[in-house]
C-alpha positions in Angstrom: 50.7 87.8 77.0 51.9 84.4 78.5 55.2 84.7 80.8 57.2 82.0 80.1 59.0 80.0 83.0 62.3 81.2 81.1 61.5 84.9 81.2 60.7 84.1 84.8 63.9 82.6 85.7 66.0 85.6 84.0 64.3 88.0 86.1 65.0 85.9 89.9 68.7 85.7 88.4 68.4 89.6 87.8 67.2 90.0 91.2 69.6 88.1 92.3 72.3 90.2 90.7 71.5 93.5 91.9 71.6 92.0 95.9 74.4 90.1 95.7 76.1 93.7 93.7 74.1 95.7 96.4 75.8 93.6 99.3 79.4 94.2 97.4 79.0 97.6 97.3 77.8 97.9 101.5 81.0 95.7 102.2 83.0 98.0 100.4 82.0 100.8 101.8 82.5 99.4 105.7 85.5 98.3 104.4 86.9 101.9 103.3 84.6 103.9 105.5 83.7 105.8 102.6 80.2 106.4 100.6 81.8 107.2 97.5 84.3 104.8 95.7 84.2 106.1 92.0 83.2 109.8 91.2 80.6 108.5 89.3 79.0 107.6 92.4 78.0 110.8 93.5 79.2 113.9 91.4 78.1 116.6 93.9 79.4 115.2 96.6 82.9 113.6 95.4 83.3 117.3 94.4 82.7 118.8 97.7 84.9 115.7 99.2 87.6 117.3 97.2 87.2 120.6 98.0 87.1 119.8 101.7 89.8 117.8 101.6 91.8 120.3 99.7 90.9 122.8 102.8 91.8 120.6 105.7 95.4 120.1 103.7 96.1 123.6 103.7 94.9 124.4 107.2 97.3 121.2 108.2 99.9 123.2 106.6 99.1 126.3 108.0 99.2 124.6 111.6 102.6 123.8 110.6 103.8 126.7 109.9 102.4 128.6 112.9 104.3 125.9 115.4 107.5 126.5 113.5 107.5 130.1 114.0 106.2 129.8 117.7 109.4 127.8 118.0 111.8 129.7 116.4 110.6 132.8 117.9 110.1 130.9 121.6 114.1 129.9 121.0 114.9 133.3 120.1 113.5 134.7 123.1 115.3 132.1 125.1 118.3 133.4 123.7 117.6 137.2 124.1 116.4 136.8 127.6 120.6 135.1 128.4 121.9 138.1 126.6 119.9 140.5 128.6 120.9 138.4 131.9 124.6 138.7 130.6 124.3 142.5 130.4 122.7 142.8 133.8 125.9 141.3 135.4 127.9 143.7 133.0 126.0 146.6 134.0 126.4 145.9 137.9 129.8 145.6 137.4 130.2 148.8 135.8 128.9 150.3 138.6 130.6 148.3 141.1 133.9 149.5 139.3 133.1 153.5 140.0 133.9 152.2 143.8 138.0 153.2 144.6 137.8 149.9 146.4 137.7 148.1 143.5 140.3 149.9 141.6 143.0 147.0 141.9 140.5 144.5 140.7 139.8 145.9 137.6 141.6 143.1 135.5 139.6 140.5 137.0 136.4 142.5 136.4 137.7 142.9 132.9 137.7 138.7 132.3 134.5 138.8 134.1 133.1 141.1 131.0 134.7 139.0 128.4 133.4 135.7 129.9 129.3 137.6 130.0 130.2 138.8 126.4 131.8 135.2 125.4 128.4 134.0 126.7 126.3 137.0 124.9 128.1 136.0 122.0 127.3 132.1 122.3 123.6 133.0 122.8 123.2 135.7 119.6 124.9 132.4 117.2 122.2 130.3 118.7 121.1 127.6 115.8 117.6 126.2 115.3 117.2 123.0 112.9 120.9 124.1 112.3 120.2 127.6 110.9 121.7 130.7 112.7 118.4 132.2 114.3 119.7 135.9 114.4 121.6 135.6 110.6 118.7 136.5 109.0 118.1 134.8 105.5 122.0 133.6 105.4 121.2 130.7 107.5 124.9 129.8 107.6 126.7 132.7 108.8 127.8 133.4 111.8 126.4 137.1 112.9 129.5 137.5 115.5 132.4 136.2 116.9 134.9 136.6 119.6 138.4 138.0 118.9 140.6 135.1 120.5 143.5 137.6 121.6 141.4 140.6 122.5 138.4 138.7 124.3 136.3 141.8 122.1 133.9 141.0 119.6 133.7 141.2 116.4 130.6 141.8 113.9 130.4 140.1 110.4 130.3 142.2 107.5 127.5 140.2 106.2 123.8 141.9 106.0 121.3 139.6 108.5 118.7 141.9 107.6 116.2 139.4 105.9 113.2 138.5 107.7 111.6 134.9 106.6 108.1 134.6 106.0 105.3 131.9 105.7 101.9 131.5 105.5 99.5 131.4 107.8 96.5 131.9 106.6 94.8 132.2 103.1 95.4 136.1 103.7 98.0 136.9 105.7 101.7 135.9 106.1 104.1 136.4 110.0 107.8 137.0 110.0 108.9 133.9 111.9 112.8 135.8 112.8 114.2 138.2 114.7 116.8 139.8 112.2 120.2 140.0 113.7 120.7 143.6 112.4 118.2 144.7 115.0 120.8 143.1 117.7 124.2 144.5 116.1 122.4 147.7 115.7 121.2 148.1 119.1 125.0 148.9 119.8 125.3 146.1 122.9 129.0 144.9 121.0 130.4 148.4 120.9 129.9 149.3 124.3 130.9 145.9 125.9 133.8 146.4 123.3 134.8 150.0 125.3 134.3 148.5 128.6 136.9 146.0 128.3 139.1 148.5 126.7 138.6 151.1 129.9 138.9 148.4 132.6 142.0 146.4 130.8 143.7 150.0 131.1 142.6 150.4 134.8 139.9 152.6 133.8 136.5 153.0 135.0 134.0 153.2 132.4 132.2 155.8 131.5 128.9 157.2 132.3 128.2 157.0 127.9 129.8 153.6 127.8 127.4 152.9 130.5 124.1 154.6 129.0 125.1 152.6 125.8 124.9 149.5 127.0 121.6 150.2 129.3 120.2 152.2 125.6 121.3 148.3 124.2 119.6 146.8 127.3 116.2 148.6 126.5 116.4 147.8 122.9 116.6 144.4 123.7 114.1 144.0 125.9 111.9 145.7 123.1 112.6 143.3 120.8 111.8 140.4 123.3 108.0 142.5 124.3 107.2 142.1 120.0 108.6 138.6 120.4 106.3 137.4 123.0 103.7 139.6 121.3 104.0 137.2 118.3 103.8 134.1 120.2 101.5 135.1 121.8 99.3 135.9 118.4 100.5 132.5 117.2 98.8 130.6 120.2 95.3 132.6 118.7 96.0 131.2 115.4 96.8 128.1 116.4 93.6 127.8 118.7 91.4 129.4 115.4 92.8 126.8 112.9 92.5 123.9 115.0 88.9 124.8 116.1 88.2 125.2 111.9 90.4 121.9 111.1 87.5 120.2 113.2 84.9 122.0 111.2 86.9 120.8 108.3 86.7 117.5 109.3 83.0 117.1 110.6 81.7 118.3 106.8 84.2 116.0 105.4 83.0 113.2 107.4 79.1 114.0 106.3 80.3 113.5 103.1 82.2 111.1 103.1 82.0 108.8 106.0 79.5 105.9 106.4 76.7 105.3 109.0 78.1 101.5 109.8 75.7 100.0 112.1 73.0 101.7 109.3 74.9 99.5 106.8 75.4 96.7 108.9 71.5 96.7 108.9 71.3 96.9 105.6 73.8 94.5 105.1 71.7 91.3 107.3 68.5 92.9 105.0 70.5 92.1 101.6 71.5 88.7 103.0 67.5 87.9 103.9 66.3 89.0 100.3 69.4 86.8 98.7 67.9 84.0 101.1 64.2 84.6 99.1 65.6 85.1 96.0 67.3 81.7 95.7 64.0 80.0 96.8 61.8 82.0 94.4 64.6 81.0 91.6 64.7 77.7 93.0 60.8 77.5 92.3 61.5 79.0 89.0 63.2 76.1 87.0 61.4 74.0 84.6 60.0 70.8 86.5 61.7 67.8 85.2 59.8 64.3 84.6 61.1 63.3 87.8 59.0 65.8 89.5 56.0 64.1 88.8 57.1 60.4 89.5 
């Protein structure tokens, strides 16, 4: 069968075609940094693409959420650690109080209590992000105040029993909060409530007001020890998460990412078959008359 110089032509054009789409598609994909533009490209791997990607999304948003609670529960321990110093002056001063010496001082130690509890009080309505940490999940109230007459305190009726959880992994959630009912229930108010009352009469306090308040004291400090145990588990998760968010990203980047000096290579190939493709075609075209004069 004769090939005809037409038949000839139409395939150096065809060739021609499929470089010059070759070369689009290698600029493109420098361009982006990605080996898959349409889904049609590659099936298997735009799917595993998406399922990667899906992962590293919710590992981001479980990094998030392990930072916020190491931050709400680093602030709350900030705050329970000045309420414990508070209660150590208190407590000192109790003492100091059983001394006769001291008897005619007692109003003075007296202001000094309601100035620690004024302090105490300050430190338990803490805000974060402009939420009440200690109010449990009614982020707006106020879990206690300070009687302005009085100098005593005084508890809201409100329940700040809620804990707020997130997500920190595909399995398992973490109470980010301390619940203020833990704090009102450790009975710290009541007793700093009595001691005011005993030295504002010129009374010593007592050795149950006392025992209270170091019962309140202990309580405290146990909820700071589980406080610190849970930052301390949120520094693990943190670590695990990030080192599978680079895990994430390395299979991600197999399927996705380009080799570009590879392509760049490719690219200068493309350009040199373009180059012999236009002579071949060049060759192809039917001589003209002029060609023989």
């Amino acid at each position: 069968m004769r090939i005809t110089e037409g038949s000839m032509t139409d395939k150096h054009l065809y060739n021609q075609q499929k470089i010059l789409n070759r070369k689009a598609k290698i600029q493109t994909q420098i361009a982006t940094n990605s080996k898959i533009e349409n889904l049609s490209d590659n099936l298997i791997g735009s799917l595993q693409s998406i399922k990667v990607q899906s992962q590293i999304k919710k590992t981001e948003n479980y990094l998030q959420n392990v930072s916020t609670v190491s931050e709400i529960m680093k602030a709350s321990l900030q705050s329970l650690d000045s309420v414990n110093t508070e209660i150590q002056k208190i407590m000192t001063l109790a003492t100091e109080a059983e001394n006769p010496i001291n008897a005619e001082n007692f109003a003075t130690m007296a202001q000094s209590v309601k100035d620690s509890l004024s302090t105490i009080v300050q430190s338990v309505n803490l805000k974060h992000n402009d939420m009440y940490l200690f109010s449990g999940t009614n982020f707006q109230e106020r879990p206690v105040t300070v009687d302005p007459v009085t100098g005593k305190a005084i508890l809201s009726p409100q329940d700040f029993s809620g804990e707020i959880k997130t997500q920190i992994s595909q399995n398992s959630t973490q109470t980010m909060n301390i619940p203020g009912s833990k704090i009102l229930s450790s009975g710290i108010f009541d007793s700093l409530n009595g001691i005011i009352d005993s030295l504002s009469s010129g009374v010593v306090p007592t050795q149950a007001q006392k025992d209270d308040l170091n019962n309140a004291f202990k309580e405290l400090l146990n909820l700071q020890s589980l406080g610190g145990q849970t930052v301390n588990r949120m520094d693990d998760m943190n670590k695990m998460l990030t080192n599978h968010k680079t895990s994430l990203d390395e299979s991600y980047a197999k399927i996705h990412d380009v080799d570009v000096p590879a392509l760049a290579m490719d690219l200068q190939y493309q350009d040199y078959l373009l180059q012999v493709a236009y002579k071949l075609l060049a060759n192809s075209f039917p001589k003209s008359l002029f060609d023989y004069l």
